[in-house]
Backbone as a chain_set.jsonl record, in Angstrom:
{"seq": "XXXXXXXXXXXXXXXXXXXXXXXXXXXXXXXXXXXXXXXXXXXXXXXXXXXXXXXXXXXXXXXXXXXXXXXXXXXXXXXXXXXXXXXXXXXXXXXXXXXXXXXXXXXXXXXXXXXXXXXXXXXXXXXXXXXXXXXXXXXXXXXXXXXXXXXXXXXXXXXXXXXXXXXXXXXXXXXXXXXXXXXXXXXXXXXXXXXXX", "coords": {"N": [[86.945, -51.824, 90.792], [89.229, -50.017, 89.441], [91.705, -48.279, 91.311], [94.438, -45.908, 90.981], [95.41, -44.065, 93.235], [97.255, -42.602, 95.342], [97.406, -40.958, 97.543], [99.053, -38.205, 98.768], [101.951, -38.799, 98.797], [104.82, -38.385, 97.914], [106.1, -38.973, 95.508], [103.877, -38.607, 93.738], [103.101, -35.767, 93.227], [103.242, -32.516, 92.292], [104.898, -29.989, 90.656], [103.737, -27.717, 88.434], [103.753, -24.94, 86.206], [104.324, -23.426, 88.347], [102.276, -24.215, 89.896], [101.178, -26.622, 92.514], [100.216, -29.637, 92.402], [98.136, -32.155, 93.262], [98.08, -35.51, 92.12], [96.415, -37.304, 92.185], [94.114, -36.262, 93.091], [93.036, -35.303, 90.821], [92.677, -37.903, 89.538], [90.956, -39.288, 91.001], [89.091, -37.544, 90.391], [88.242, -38.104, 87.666], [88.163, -40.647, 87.637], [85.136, -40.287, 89.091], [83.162, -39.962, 86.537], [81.123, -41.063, 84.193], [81.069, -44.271, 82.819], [83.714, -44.563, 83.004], [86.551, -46.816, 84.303], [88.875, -47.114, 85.447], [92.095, -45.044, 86.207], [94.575, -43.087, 85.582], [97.185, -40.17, 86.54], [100.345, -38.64, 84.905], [102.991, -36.858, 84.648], [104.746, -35.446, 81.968], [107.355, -35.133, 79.872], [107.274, -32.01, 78.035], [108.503, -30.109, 75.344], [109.734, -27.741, 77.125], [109.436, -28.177, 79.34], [107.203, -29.243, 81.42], [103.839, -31.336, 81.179], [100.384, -32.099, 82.028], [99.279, -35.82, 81.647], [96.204, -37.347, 81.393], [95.393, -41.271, 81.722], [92.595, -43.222, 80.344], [90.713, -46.076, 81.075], [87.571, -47.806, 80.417], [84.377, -48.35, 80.418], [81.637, -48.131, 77.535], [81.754, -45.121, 75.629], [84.241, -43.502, 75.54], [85.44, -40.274, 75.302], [88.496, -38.136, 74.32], [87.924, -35.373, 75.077], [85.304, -34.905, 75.536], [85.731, -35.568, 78.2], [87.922, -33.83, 78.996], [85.968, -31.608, 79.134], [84.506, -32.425, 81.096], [86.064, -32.382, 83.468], [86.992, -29.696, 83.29], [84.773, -28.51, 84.847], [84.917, -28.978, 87.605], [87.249, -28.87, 88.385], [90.546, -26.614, 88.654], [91.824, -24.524, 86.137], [94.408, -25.307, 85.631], [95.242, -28.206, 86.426], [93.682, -29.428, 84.838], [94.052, -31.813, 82.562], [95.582, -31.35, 79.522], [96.23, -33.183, 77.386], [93.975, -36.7, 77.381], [94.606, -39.786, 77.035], [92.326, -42.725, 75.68], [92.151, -45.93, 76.412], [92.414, -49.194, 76.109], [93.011, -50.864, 78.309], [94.572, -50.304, 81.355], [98.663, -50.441, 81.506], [99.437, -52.88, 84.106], [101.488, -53.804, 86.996], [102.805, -56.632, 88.482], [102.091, -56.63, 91.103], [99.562, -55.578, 90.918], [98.991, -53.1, 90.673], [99.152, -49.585, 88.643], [101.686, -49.332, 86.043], [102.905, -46.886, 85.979], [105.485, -46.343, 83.801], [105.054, -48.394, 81.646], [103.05, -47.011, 80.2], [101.801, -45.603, 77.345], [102.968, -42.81, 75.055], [101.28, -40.125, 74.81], [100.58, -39.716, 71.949], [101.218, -42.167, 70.707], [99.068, -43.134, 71.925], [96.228, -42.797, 71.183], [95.623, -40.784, 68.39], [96.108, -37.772, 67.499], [93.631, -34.899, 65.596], [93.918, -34.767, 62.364], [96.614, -33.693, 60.499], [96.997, -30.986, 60.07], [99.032, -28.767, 57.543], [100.88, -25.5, 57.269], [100.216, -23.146, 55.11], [100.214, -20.488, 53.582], [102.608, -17.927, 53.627], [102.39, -16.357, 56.325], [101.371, -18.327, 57.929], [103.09, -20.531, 57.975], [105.585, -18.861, 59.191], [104.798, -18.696, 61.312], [103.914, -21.583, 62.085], [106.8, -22.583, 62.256], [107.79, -21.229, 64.042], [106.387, -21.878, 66.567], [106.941, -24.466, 66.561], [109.502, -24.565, 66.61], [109.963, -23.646, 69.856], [108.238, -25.144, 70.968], [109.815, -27.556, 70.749], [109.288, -29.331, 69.269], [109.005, -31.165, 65.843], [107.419, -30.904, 63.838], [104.515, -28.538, 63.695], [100.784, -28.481, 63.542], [98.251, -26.177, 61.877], [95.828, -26.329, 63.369], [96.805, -26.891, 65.795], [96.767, -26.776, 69.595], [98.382, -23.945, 71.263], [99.161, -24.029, 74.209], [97.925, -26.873, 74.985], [100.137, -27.447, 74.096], [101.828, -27.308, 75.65], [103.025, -25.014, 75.963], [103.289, -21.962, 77.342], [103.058, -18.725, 79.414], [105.729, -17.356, 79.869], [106.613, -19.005, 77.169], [105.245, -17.9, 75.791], [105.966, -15.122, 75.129], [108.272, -15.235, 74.67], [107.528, -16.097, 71.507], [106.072, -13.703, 70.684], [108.117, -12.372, 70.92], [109.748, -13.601, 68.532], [107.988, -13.625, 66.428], [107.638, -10.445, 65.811], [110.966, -9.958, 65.46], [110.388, -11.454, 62.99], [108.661, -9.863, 61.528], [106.362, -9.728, 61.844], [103.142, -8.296, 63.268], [102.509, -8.577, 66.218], [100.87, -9.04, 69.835], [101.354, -9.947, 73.444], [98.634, -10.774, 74.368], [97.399, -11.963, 72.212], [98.688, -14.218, 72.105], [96.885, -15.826, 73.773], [94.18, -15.177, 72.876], [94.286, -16.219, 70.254], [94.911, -19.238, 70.062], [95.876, -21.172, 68.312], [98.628, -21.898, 66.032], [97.495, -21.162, 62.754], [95.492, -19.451, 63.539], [97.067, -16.989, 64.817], [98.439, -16.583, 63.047], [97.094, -15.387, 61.189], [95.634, -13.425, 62.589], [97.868, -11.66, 62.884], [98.813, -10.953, 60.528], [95.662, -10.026, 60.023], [96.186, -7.608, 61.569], [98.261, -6.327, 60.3], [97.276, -5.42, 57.528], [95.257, -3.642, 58.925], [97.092, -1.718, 59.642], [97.999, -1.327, 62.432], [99.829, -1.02, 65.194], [103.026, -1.635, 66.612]], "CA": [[87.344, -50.587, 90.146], [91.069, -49.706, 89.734], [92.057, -46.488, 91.4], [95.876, -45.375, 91.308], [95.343, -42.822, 93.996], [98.289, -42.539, 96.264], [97.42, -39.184, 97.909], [100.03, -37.903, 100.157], [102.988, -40.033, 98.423], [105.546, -36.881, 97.078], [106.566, -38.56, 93.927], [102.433, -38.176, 93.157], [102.46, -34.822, 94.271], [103.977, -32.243, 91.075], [104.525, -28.561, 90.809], [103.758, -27.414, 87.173], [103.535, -23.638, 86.068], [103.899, -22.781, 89.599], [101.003, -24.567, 91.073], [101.364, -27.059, 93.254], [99.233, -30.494, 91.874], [98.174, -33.91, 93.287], [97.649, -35.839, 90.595], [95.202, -38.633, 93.038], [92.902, -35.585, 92.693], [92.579, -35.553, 89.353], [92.68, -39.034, 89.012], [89.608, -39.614, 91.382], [87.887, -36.552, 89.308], [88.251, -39.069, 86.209], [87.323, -41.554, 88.076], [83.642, -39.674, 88.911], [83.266, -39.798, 85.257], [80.474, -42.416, 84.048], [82.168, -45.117, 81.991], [85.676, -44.378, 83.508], [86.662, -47.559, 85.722], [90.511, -47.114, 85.592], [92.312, -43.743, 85.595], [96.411, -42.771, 86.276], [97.865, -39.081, 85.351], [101.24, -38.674, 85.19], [103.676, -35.406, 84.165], [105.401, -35.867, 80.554], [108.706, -33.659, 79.309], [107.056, -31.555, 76.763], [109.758, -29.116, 75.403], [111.188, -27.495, 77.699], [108.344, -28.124, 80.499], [105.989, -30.825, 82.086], [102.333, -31.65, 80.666], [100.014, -33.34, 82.404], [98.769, -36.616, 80.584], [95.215, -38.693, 81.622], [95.135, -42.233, 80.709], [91.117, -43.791, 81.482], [89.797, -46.731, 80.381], [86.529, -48.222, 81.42], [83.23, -48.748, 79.35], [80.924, -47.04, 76.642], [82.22, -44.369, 74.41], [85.232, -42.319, 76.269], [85.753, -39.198, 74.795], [88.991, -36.911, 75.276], [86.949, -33.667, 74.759], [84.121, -34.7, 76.838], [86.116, -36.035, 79.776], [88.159, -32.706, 79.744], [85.254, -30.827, 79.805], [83.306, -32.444, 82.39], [87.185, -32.313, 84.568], [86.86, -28.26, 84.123], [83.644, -27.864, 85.556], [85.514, -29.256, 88.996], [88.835, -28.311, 88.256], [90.795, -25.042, 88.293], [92.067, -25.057, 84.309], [96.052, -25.912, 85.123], [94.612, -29.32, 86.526], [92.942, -30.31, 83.446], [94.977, -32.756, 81.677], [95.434, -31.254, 77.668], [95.84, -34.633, 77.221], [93.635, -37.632, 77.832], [94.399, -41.106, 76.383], [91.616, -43.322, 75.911], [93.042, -46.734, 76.168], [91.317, -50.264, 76.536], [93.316, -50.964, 79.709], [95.39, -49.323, 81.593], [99.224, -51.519, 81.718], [99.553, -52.98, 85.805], [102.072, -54.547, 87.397], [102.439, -58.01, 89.246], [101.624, -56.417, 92.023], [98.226, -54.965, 90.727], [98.938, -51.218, 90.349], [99.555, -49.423, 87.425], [102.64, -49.646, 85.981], [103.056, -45.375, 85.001], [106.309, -46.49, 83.337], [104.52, -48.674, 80.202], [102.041, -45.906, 79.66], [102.514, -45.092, 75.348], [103.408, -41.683, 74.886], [99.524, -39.935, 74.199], [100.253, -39.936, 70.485], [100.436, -43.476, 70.638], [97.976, -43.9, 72.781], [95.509, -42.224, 70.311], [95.926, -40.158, 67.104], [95.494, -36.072, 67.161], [93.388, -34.555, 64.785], [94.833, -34.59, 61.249], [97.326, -32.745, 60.777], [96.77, -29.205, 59.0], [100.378, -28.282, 57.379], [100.985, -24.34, 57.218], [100.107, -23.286, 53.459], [100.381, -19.268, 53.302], [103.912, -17.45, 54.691], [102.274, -15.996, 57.589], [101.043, -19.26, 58.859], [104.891, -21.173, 57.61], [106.303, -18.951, 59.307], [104.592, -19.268, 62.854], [104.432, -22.547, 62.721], [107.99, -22.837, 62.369], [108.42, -20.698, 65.622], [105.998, -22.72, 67.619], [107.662, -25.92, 66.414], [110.986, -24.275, 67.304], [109.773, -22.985, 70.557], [107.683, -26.367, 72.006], [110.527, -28.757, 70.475], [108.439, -30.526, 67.991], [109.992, -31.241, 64.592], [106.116, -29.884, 62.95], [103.114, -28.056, 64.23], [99.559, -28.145, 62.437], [97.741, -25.24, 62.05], [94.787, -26.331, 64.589], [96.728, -27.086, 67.512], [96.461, -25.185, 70.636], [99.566, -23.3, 71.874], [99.028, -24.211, 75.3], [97.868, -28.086, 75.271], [101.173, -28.761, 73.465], [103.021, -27.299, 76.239], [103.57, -23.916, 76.186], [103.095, -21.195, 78.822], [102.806, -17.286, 79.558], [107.475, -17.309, 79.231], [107.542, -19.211, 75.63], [104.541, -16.99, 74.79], [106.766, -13.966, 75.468], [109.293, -15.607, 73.414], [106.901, -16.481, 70.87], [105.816, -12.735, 70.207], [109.211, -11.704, 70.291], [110.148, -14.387, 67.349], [107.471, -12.725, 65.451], [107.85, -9.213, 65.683], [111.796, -10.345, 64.456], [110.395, -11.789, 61.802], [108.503, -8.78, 60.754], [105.063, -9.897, 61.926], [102.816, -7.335, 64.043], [101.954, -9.568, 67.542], [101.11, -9.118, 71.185], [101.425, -11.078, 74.058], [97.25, -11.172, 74.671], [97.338, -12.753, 70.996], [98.438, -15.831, 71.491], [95.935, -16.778, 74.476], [92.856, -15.183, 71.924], [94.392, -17.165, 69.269], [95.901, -20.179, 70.312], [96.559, -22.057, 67.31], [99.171, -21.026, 64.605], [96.859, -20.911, 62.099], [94.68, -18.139, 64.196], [97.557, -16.151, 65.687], [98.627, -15.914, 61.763], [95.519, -14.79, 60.641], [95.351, -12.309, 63.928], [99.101, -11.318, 62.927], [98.212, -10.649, 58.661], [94.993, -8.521, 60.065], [96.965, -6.358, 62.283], [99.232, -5.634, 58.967], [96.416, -4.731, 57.039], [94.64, -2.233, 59.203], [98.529, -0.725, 59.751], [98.042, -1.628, 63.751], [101.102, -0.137, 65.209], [103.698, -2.507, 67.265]], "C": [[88.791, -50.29, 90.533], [91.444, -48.489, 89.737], [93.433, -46.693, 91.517], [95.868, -43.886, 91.919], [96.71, -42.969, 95.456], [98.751, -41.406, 96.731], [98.702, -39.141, 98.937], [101.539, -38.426, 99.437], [103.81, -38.547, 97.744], [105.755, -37.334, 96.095], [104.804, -38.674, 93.025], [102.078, -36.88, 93.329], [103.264, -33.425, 93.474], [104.276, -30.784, 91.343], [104.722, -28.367, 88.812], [103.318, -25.909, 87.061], [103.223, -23.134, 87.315], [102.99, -23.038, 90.766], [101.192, -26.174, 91.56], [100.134, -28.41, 92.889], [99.267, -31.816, 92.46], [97.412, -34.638, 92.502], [96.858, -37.203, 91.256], [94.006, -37.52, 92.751], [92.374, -36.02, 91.291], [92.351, -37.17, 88.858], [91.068, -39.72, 89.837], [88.414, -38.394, 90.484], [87.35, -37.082, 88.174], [87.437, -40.042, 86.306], [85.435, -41.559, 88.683], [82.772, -39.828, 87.693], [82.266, -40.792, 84.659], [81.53, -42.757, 82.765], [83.308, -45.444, 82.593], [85.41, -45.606, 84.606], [88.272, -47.418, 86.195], [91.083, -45.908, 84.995], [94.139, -43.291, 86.143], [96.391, -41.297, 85.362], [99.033, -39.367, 85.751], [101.784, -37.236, 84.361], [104.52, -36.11, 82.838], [106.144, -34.908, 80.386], [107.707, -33.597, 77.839], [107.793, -30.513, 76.099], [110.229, -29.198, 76.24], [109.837, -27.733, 79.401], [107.58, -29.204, 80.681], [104.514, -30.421, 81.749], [101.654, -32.268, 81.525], [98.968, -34.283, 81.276], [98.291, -37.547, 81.536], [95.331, -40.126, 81.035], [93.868, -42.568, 82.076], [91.539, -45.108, 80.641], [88.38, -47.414, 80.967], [85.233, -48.723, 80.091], [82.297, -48.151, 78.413], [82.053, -45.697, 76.017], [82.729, -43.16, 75.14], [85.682, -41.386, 75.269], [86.837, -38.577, 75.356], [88.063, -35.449, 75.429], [85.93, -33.808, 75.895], [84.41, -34.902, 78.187], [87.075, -34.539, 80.166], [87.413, -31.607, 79.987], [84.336, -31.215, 80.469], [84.618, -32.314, 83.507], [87.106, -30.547, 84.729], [85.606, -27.469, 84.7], [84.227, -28.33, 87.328], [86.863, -28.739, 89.26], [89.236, -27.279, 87.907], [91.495, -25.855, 86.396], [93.521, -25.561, 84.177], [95.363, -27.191, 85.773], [94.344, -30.329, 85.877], [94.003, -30.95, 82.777], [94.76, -32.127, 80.055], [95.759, -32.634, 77.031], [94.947, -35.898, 78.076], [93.559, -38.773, 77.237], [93.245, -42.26, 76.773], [92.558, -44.812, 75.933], [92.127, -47.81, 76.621], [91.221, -50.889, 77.87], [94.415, -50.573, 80.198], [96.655, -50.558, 81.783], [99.485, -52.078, 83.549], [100.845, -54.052, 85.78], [101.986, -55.636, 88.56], [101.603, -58.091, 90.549], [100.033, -55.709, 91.655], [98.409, -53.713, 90.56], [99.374, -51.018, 88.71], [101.11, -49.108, 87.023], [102.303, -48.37, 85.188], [104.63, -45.418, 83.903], [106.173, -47.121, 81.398], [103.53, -47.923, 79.715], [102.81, -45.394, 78.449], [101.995, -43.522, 75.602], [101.493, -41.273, 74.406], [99.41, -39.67, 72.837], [100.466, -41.053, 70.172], [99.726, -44.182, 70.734], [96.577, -43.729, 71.601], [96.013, -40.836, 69.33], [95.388, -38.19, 67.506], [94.512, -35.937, 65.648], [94.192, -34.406, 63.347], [95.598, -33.706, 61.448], [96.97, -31.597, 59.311], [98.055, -28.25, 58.303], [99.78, -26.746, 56.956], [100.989, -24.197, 55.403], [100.47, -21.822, 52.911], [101.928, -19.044, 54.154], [103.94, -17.134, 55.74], [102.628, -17.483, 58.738], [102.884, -20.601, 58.838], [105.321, -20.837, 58.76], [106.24, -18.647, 61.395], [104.45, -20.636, 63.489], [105.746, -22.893, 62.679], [108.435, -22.058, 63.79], [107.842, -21.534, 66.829], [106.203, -23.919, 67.65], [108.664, -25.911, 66.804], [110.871, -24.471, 69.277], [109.455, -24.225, 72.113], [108.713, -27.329, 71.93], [109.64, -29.551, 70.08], [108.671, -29.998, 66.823], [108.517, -30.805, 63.446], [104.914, -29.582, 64.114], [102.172, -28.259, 63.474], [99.026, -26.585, 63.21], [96.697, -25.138, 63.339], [95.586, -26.859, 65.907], [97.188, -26.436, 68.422], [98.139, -25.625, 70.986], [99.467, -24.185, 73.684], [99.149, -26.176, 75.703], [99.133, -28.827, 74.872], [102.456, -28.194, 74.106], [103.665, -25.945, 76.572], [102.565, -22.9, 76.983], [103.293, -19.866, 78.648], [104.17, -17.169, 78.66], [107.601, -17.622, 77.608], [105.961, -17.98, 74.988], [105.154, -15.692, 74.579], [107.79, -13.984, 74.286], [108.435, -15.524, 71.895], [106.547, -14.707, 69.709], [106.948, -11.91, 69.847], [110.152, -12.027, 68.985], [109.637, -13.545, 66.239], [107.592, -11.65, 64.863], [109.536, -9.388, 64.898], [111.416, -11.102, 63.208], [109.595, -11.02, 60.857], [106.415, -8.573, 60.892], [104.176, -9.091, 63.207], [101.828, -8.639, 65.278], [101.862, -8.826, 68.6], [100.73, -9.629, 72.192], [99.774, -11.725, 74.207], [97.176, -11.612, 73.162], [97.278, -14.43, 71.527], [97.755, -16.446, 72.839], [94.691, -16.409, 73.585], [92.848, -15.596, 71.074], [95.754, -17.765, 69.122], [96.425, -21.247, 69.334], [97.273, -21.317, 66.55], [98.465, -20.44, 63.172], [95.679, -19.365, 62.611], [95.81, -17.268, 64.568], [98.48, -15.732, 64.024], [97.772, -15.006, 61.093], [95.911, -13.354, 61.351], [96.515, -11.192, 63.312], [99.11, -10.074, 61.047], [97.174, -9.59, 58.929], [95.39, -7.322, 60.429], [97.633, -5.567, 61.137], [98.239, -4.712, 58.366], [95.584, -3.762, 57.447], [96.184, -1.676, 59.645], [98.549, -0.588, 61.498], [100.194, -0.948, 64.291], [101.868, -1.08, 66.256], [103.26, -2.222, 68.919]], "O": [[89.33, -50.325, 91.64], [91.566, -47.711, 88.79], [93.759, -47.683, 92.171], [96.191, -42.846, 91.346], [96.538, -43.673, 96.452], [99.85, -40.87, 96.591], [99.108, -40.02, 99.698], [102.373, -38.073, 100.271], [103.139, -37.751, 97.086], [105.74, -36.476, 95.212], [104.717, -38.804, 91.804], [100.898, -36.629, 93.572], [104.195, -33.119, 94.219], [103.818, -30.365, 92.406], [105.644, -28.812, 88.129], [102.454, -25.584, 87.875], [102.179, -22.526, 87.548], [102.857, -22.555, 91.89], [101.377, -26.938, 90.612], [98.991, -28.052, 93.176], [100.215, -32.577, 92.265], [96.23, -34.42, 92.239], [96.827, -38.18, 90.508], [92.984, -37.92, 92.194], [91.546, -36.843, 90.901], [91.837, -37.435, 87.771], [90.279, -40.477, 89.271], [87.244, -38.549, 90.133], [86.278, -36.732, 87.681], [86.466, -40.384, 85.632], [84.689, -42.538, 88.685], [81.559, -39.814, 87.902], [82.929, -41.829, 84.628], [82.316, -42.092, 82.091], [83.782, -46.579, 82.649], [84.534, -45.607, 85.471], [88.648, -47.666, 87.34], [90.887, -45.556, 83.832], [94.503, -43.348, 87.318], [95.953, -41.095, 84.23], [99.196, -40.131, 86.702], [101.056, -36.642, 83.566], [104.849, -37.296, 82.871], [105.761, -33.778, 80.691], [107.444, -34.447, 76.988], [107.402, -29.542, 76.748], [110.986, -30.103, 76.588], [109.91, -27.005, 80.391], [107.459, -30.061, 79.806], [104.068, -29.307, 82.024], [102.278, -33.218, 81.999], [98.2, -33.834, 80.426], [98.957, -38.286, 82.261], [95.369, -40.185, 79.806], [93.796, -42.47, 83.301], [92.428, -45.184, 79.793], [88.3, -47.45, 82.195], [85.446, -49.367, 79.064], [82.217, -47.029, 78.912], [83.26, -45.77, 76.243], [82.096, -42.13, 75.372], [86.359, -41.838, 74.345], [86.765, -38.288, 76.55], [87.898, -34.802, 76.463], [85.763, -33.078, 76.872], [83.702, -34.586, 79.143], [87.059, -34.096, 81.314], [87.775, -30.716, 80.755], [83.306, -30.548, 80.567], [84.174, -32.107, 84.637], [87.136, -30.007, 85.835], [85.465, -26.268, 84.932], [83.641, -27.721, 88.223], [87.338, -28.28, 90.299], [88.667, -26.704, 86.979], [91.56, -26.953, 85.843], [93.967, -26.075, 83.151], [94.247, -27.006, 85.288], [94.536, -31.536, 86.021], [94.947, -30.222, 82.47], [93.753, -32.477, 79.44], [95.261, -32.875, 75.932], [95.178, -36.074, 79.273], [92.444, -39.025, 76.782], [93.175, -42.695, 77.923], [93.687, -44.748, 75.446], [91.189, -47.558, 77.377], [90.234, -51.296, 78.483], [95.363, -50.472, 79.419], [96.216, -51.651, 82.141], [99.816, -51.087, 84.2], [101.136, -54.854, 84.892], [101.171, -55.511, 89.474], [100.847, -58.956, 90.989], [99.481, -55.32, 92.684], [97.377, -53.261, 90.063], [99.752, -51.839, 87.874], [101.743, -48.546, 87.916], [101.683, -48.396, 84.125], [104.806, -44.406, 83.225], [106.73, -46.701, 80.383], [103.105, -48.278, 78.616], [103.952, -44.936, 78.405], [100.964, -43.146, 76.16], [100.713, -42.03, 73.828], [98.296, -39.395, 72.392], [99.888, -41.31, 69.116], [99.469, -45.274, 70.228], [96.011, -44.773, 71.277], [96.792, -39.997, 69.781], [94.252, -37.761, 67.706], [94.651, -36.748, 64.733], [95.254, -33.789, 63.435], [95.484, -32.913, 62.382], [96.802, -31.625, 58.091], [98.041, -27.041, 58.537], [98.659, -26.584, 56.474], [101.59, -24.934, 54.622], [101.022, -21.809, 51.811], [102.324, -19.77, 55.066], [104.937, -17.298, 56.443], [103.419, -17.714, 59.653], [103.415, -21.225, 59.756], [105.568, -21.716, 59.586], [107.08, -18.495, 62.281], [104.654, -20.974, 64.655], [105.842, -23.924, 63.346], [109.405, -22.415, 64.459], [108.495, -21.848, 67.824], [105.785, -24.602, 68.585], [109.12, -26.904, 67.371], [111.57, -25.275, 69.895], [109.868, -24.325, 73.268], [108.766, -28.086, 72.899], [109.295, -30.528, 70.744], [108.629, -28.796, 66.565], [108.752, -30.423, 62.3], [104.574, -30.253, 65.088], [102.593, -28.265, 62.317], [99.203, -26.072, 64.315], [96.672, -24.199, 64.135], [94.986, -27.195, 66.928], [97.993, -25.527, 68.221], [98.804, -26.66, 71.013], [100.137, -25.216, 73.742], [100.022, -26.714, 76.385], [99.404, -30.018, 75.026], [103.609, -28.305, 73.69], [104.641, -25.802, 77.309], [101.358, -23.054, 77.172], [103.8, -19.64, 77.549], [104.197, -16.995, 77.442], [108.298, -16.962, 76.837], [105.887, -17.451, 73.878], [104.678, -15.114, 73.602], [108.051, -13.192, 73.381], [108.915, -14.693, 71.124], [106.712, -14.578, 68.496], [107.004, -11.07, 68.949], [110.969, -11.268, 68.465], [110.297, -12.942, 65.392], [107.666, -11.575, 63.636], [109.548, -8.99, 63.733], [112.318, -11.33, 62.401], [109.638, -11.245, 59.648], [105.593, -7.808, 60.388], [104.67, -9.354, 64.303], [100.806, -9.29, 65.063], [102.628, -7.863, 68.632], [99.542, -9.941, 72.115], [99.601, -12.943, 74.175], [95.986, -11.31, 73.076], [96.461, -15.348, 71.458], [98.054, -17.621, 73.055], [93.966, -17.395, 73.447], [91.752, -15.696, 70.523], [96.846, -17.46, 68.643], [97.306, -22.058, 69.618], [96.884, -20.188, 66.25], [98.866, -19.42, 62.611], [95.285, -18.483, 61.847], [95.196, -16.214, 64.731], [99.088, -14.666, 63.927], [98.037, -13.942, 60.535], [96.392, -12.387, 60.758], [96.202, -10.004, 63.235], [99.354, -8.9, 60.768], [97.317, -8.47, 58.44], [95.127, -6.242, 59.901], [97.561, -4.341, 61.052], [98.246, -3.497, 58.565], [95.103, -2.993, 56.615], [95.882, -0.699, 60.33], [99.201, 0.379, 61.892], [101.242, -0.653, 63.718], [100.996, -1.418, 67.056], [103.748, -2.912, 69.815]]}, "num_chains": 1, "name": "protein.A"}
């Protein structure tokens, strides 16, 4: 079984949104996992901030969804990898370890859900802020605010985009509706009962 656990080692050892992460934890948490025989995380530039991104591979039918929710029944929720690439094997180097350097970006590694383009003005014109906001050139409607990188600060930003653009938001929005497509919706009802800024 191939662990890349190198507890104690500082460049394994991260600080993301403030909290303080060793990413051998999480990587033996993966490794708990039936199926899972081989597991590395590593931190990824997502905008303007660091992600963390699982790669497993191992045997029988790896799920991302099911492997991050059997990681938050052990794990506090910044921990959890919003990404987990399934992959057939993980790449190693000569020396036997994993080589975190040839690891494919996790939309190479595996495909997101279709993508859902924005179709009404509301939803246009939030995903154009949360595409601005994460640094990604499109958003779909279903994908979460959070897994693609963004945090309490761009949510701050995020509501203040809106409200300049004429749309009634506030900040507990976009964690009760984390996709653009919901925090449009959320944004369009507020209008219609005349909700007050």
């Amino acid at each position: 079984m191939a662990r890349s656990t190198n507890v104690g080692r500082a460049d394994h050892q991260i600080k993301i949104r403030g909290f303080r992460i060793e990413l051998g934890e999480i990587e033996s948490r993966l490794l708990d996992q039936p199926g899972v025989r081989a597991a590395v995380v590593v931190a990824r530039e997502v905008g303007a901030s660091q992600q963390l991104v699982g790669y497993v591979s191992g045997t029988g039918e790896l799920e991302e969804a099911g492997l991050r929710t059997a990681l938050s029944t052990v794990l506090p929720d910044y921990m959890v990898p919003p990404r987990i690439a399934v992959l057939e094997r993980l790449p190693l180097m000569p020396s036997g370890k994993v080589d975190r350097q040839a690891l494919p970006a996790p939309d190479m590694a595996q495909g997101h859900a279709e993508h859902q383009a924005p179709r009404t003005p509301v939803e246009i014109v939030f995903a154009a802020i949360w595409a601005e906001l994460l640094g990604r050139p499109a958003v779909s409607l279903t994908d979460n605010f959070f897994e693609l990188g963004g945090d309490s600060i761009i949510s701050l930003q995020m509501v203040s985009r809106a409200r300049r653009a004429g749309y009634l938001m506030e900040p507990r929005d976009v964690f009760s509706a984390s996709d653009a497509g919901s925090a449009g919706t959320r944004s369009a009802d507020r209008a219609a009962r005349g909700d007050a800024r």
